[in-house]
N, C-alpha and C positions, 0 to 999 in steps of 0.2 A: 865740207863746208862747215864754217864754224854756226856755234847756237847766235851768234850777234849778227852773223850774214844773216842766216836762214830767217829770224826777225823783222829783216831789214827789205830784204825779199816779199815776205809775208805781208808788211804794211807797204809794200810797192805795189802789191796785187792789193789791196785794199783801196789805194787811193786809185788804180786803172780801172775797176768795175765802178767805184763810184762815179766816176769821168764818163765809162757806157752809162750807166742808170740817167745822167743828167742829160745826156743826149737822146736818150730813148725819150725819157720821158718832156723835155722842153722840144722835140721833133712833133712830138705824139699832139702835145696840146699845141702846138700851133697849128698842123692840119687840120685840129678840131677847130680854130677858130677862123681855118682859111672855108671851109666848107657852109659855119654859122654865115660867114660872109656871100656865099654863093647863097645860099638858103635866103636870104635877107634882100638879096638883089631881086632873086625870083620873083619871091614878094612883091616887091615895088613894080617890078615891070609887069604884075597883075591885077595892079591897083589895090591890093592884099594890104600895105604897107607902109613906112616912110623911106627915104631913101635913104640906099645902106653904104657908108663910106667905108672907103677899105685901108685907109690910115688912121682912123679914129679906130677900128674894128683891132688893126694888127697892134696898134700900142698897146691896147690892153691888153691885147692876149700874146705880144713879146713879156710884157711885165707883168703878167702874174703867169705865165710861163717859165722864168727866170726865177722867181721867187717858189713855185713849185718844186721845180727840177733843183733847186738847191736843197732847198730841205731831204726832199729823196736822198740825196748823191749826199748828205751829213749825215745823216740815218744809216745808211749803209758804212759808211767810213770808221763814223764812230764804233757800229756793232762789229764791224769788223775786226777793227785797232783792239776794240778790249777782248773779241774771240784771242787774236794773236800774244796780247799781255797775258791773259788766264793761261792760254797754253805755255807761256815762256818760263811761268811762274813753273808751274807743273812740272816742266820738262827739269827744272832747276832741284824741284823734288826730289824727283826722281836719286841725283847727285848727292842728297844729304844725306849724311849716316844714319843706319837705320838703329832703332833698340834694338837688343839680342835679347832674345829670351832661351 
């Protein structure tokens, strides 16, 4: 495998784990907002409360779920992308003539 495959490779697996993080994490915050919603109902049917809609409840917590899960899944990608650059760099090092002493 060449060093411009193995690169190529390298920010393939960078962008697939960022793709799982988005998922994990925009799955994660919308159960939390599907449960805030069950909690909220409870409430109301105890007289606890107002009543709790659950379109009004999931827009929010699709869209700041979306906006979350992004940032995560850049954050990763990014730190990733520049691990696989430093090491490309490095690896390129390695190649260059050394001083003799």
């Amino acid at each position: 495998m060449t060093a411009r495959r193995a690169r190529l490779v390298a920010y393939g697996i960078c962008l697939f784990t960022a793709f799982l993080v988005w998922n994990g994490i925009f799955g994660l915050l919308v159960s939390r907002g599907e449960k805030q919603y069950l909690l909220d109902q409870a409430r109301h049917e105890l007289r606890l409360g107002p009543d709790a809609s659950l379109p009004d409840r999931m827009r929010g917590t699709v869209h700041r779920g979306v906006i979350e899960a992004t940032r995560w899944a850049v954050v990763v990608f990014v730190l990733g992308a520049v691990a696989v650059w430093i090491g490309g760099r490095r690896a390129g090092d390695d190649n260059a003539p050394q001083g003799g002493a």
